[in-house]
C-alpha positions as CSV (number, residue, x, y, z in Angstrom):
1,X,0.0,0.0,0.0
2,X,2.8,2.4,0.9
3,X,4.5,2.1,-3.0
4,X,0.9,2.7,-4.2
5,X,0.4,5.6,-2.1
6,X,3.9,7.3,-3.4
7,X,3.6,6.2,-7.0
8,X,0.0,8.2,-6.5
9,X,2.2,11.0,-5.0
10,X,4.8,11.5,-7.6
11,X,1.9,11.2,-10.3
12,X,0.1,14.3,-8.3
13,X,3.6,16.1,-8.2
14,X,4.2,15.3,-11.9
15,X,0.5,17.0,-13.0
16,X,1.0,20.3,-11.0
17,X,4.2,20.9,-11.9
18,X,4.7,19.8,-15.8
19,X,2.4,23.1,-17.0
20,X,5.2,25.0,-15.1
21,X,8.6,23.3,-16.1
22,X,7.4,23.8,-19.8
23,X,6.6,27.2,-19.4
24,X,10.2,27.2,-17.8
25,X,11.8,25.8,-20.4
26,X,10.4,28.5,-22.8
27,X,11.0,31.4,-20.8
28,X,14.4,30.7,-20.7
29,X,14.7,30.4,-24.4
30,X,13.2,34.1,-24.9
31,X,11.1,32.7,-27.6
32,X,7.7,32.7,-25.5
33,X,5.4,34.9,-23.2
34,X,3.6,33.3,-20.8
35,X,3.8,29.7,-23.3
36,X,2.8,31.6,-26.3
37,X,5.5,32.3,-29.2
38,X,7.1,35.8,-30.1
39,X,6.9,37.0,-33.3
40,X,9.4,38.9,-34.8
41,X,8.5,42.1,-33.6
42,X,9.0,40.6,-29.9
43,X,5.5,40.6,-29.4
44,X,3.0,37.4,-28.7
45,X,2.0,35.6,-31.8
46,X,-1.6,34.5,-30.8
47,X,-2.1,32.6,-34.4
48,X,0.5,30.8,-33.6
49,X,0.2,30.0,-30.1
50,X,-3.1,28.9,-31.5
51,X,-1.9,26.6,-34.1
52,X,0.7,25.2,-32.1
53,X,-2.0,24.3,-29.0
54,X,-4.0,22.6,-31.9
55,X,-1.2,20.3,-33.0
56,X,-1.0,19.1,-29.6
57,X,-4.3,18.5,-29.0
58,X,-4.7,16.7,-32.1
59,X,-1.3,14.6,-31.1
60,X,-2.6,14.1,-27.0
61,X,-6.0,12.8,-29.5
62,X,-4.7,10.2,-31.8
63,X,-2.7,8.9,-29.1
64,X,-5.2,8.6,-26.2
65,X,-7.2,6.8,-29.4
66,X,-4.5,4.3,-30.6
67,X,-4.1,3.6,-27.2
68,X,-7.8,2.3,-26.4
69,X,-8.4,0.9,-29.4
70,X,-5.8,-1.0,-29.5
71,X,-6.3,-2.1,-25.9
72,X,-10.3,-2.7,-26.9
73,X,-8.9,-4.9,-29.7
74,X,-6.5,-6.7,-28.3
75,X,-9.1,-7.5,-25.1
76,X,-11.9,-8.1,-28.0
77,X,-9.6,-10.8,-29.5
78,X,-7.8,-12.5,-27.0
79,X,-10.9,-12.6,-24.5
80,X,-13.9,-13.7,-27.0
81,X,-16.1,-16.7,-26.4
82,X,-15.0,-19.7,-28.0
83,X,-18.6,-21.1,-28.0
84,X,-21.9,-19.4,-27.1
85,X,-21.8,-21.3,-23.7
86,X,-18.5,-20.2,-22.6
87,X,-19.0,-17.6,-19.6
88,X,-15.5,-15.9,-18.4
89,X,-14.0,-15.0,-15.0
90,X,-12.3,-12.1,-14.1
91,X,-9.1,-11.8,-12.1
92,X,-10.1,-11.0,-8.2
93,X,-7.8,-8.1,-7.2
94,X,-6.6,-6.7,-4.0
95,X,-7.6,-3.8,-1.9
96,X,-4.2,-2.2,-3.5
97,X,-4.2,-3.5,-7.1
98,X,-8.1,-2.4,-7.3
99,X,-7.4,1.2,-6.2
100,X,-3.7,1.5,-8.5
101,X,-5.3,-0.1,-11.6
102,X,-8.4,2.7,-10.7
103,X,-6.0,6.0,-10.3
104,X,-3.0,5.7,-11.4
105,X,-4.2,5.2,-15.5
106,X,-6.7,8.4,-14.5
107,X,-3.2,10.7,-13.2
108,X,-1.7,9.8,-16.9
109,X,-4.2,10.9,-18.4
110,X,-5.6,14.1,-15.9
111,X,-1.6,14.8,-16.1
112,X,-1.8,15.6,-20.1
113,X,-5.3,17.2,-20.0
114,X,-4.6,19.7,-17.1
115,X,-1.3,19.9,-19.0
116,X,-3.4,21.3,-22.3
117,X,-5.3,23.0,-20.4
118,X,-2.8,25.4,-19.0
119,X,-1.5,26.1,-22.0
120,X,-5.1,26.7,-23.1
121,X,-5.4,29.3,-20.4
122,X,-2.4,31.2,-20.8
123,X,-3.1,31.9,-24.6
124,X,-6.5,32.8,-23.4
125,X,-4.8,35.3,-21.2
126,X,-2.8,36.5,-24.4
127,X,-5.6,36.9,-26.5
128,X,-7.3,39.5,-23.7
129,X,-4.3,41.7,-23.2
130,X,-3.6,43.8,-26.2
131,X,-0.3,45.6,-26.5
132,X,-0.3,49.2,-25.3
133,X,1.1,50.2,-28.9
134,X,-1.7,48.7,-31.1
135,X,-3.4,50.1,-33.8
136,X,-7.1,51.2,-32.6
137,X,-9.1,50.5,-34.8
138,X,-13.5,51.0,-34.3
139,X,-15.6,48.5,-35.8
140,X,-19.4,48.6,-36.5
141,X,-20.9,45.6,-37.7
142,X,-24.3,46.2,-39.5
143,X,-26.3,43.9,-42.0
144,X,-24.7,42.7,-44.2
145,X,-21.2,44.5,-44.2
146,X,-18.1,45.8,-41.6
147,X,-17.1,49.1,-41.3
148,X,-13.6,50.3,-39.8
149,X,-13.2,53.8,-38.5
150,X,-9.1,54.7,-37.6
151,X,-8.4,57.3,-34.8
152,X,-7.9,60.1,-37.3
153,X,-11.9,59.8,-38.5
154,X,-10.6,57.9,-41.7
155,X,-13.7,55.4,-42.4
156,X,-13.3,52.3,-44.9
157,X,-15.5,49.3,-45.3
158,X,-11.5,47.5,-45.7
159,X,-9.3,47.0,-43.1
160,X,-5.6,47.9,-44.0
161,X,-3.0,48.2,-41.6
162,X,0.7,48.1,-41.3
163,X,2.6,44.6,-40.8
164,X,4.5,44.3,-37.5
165,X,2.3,46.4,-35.6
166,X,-0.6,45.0,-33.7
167,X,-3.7,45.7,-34.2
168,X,-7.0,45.8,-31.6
169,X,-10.6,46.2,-33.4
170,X,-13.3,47.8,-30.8
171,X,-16.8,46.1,-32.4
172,X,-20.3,46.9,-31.9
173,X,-22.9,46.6,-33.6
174,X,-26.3,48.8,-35.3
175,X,-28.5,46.4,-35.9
176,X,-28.3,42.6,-34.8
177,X,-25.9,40.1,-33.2
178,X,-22.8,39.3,-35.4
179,X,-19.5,37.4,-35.0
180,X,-16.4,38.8,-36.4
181,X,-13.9,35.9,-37.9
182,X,-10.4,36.8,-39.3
183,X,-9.1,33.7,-40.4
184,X,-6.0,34.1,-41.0
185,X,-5.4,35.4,-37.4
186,X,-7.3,32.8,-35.5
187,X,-9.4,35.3,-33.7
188,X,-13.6,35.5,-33.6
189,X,-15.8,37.5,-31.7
190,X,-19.3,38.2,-31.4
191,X,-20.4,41.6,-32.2
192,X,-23.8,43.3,-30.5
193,X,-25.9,46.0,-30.1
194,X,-25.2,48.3,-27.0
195,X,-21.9,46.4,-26.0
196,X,-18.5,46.8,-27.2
197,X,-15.7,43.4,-27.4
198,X,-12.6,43.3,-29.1
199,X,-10.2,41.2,-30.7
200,X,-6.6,41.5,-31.2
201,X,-3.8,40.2,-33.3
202,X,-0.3,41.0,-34.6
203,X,-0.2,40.6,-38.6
204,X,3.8,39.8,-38.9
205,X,3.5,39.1,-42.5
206,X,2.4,41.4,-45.3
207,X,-0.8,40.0,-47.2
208,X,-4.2,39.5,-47.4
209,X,-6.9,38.1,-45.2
210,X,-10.1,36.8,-45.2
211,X,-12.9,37.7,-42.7
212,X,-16.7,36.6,-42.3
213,X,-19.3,36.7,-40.1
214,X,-20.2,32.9,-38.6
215,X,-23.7,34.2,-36.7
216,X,-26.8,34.1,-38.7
217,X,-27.6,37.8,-39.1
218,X,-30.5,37.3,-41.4
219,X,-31.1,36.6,-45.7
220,X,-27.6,38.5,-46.5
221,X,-25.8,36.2,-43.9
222,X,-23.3,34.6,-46.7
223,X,-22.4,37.2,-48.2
224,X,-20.8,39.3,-45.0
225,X,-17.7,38.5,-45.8
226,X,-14.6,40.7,-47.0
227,X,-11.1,41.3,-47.2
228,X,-8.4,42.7,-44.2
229,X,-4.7,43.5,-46.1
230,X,-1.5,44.0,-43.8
231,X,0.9,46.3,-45.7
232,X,4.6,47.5,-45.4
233,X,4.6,51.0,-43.2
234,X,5.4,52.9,-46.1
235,X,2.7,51.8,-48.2
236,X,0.0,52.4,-45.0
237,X,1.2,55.5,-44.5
238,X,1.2,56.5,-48.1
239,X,-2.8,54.7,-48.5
240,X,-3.7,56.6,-45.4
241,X,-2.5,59.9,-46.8
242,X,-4.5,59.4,-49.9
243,X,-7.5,59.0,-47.4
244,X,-7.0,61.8,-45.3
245,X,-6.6,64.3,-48.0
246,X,-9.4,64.4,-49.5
247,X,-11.4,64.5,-46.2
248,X,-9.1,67.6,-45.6
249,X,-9.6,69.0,-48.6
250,X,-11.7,72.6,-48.9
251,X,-15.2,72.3,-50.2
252,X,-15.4,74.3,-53.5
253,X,-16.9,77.8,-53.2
254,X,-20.9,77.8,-54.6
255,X,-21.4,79.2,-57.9
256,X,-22.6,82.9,-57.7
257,X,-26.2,83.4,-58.6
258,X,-26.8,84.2,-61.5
C-alpha cells in the first residue's frame, strides 16, 4: 500500500508541476510569453500560439485513441467466447491492485489534459491583453457589411493596416448580433448592439486576409464577408494619406447666382 500511495504522489507532483517546467523551459529560451510564441517584432504571436496548442491537442488525440483501441482490440480478440456457452472469470484483485489499476491510469491521463489546459489558459490570457502600442481600430458591424473607423476619422468598409504592428478592433454593432472571424489570425468575436468586445492580433506578414461573419444575421448572412490587407509601413502610411486628403480637402466655393 505504501508504494501505491507514493507512486499516487509522484503522479500528483508530476501533473502540477509539468504546465510549469514547460513554461520554464520556454521562458528561458526568450522565444515565449507566458507559453505563447514571439513574433518577430517581440510581441506574442496568438495565431501561432493557436496553431501550435491545436497540433497538440490533435497529437494528445490520436494517441489517447490508438491507445484504447488498441487495448479494446486486443481485449476483444484475445478474451472472446470460443462457443456461445463459454461464460468468463475475471481476475479477483486486491484492496491495492483495485485502487492502483483505478487511479494511477486516471493521473496519466488528468496529467496531459490539465497539461493542455494550462497552456489553453495562458493563450486565453494573451488573446485578452492587447499591447499598449496597437493600432485602434472601431468597428461597427451592420447587416450585411463591416465598417472600420481609424483614430484620425478615416472610415473604410476595408481594413488595412501596417505589418509588425498589432492591431485591436473595438466592435459593436447597429442592428443585430454578429461574429467577427479573421481567419488568417485565428481570432472570432461576437459583435452586439449596446456592447463593445474586441479582438486583437499581430499581422507579422504582409498579405491579405479573409474575414466573415459565422452568426446568422438574417437573408444576407453569406455574403458578410470581406477582405483585411496587412501592408509595409510605407505603403500604409502613403494609402492613409490618400485617405486623409481628401477628407481635408476645402469644399469648393458655390457658384454665384446668377
Amino acid at each position: 500500500m505504501r508504494r501505491v500511495y507514493m507512486a499516487l504522489q509522484s503522479l500528483a507532483a508530476t501533473v502540477l508541476l509539468a504546465p510549469l517546467a514547460f513554461a520554464s523551459e520556454g521562458a528561458e529560451g526568450g522565444k515565449t510569453a507566458g507559453g505563447v510564441p514571439l513574433a518577430s517584432n517581440g510581441l506574442p504571436n496568438p495565431s501561432a500560439g493557436w496553431d501550435h496548442l491545436w497540433e497538440e491537442l490533435m497529437i494528445d488525440l490520436v494517441v489517447i485513441g490508438v491507445l484504447f483501441g488498441g487495448a479494446a482490440l486486443y481485449m476483444l480478440l484475445k478474451y472472446q467466447a470460443k462457443s456461445p456457452d463459454e461464460q468468463g472469470t475475471g481476475p479477483r484483485l486486491s484492496k491495492v491492485q483495485a485502487i492502483g489499476w483505478a487511479l494511477i491510469p486516471a493521473f496519466v491521463f488528468m496529467s496531459d489534459d490539465l497539461f493542455l489546459a494550462a497552456k489553453g489558459w495562458s493563450l486565453w490570457s494573451v488573446y485578452r491583453n492587447p499591447p499598449a502600442n496597437s493600432l485602434e481600430v472601431k468597428l461597427t458591424a451592420v447587416q450585411w457589411g463591416w465598417s472600420y473607423k481609424y483614430p484620425n476619422g478615416v472610415e473604410t468598409d476595408v481594413l488595412r493596416f501596417p505589418s509588425h504592428k498589432p492591431v485591436v478592433l473595438r466592435m459593436t454593432s447597429e442592428d443585430v448580433i454578429h461574429s467577427y472571424w479573421a481567419v488568417k489570425y485565428r481570432v472570432k468575436e461576437d459583435v452586439m448592439p449596446g456592447r463593445i468586445t474586441y479582438v486583437w492580433f499581430n499581422p507579422v506578414n504582409e498579405g491579405k486576409a479573409y474575414v466573415t461573419c459565422t452568426e446568422f444575421c438574417g437573408t444576407g448572412h453569406s455574403q458578410m464577408y470581406g477582405d483585411i490587407i496587412s501592408m509595409p509601413q510605407g505603403e500604409y502610411d502613403a494609402w492613409m494619406a490618400s485617405q486623409v486628403a481628401p477628407a481635408a480637402a476645402p469644399a469648393p466655393a458655390p457658384a454665384p447666382a446668377s
